[in-house]
C-alpha angles and dihedrals in degrees: 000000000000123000100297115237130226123208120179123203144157142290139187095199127032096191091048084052096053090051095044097041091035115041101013094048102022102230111160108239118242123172120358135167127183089280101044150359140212121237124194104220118190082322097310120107122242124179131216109214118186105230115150097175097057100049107103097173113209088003093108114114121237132233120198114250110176110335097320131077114246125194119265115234106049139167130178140126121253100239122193112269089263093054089040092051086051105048083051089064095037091056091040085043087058094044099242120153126254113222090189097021109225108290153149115257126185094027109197097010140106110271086025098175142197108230146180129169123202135149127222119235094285083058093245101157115239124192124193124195150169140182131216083226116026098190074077098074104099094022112132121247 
């Protein structure tokens, strides 16, 4: 695996966090204190940090990726077609709302991706892929 990487952002609400990172999405919880909490996310770490003020749910801008809008900014990890199968269930399984359904996006070209789009309940926007090859991720189109 390569160096894991850590982003930290805001949320308006720690124990929501904990629900959404931890049981929706199944990362394990590292530290924590009573303004923010470590997640381990497919091996990379990822910080809660409890900020109300900054939280603008539905207020992030949009860029055009084949063909749909997807939300800007973005963070997630590229998974192998079985985890990524399985996230998308998970998250169905919960009820939360897709805003790019899972999906296959450039179908028949180099870099083709599984993909699914969805926020937590700060609205941060998360995306989730895989690739049926993955020497194919940074492959030109």
């Amino acid at each position: 695996m390569p160096n894991p990487f850590h982003i930290a952002f805001p949320v308006d609400d720690l124990d929501a966090a904990r629900v959404f990172y931890g049981e929706v999405l199944g990362c394990p919880e590292g530290r924590s204190t009573n303004s923010w909490i470590d997640f381990d996310l497919y091996g990379h770490q990822i910080v809660t940090h409890l900020v109300p003020d900054a939280c603008h749910k539905g207020d992030a801008g949009s860029g055009a990726v084949d063909g749909h809008n997807v939300p800007i900014p973005h963070f997630g990890v590229v998974l192998d077609m079985d985890d990524w199968k399985a996230l998308a269930e998970r998250v169905r399984r919960h009820g939360i709302t897709f805003g790019l359904e899972p999906q296959i996006r450039f179908e028949g070209l180099p870099g083709e991706q599984a993909t699914m789009f969805f926020c937590d309940p700060a609205g941060n926007a998360l995306e989730f892929k895989a690739l049926a090859d993955m020497k194919q991720l940074f492959t030109k189109q």
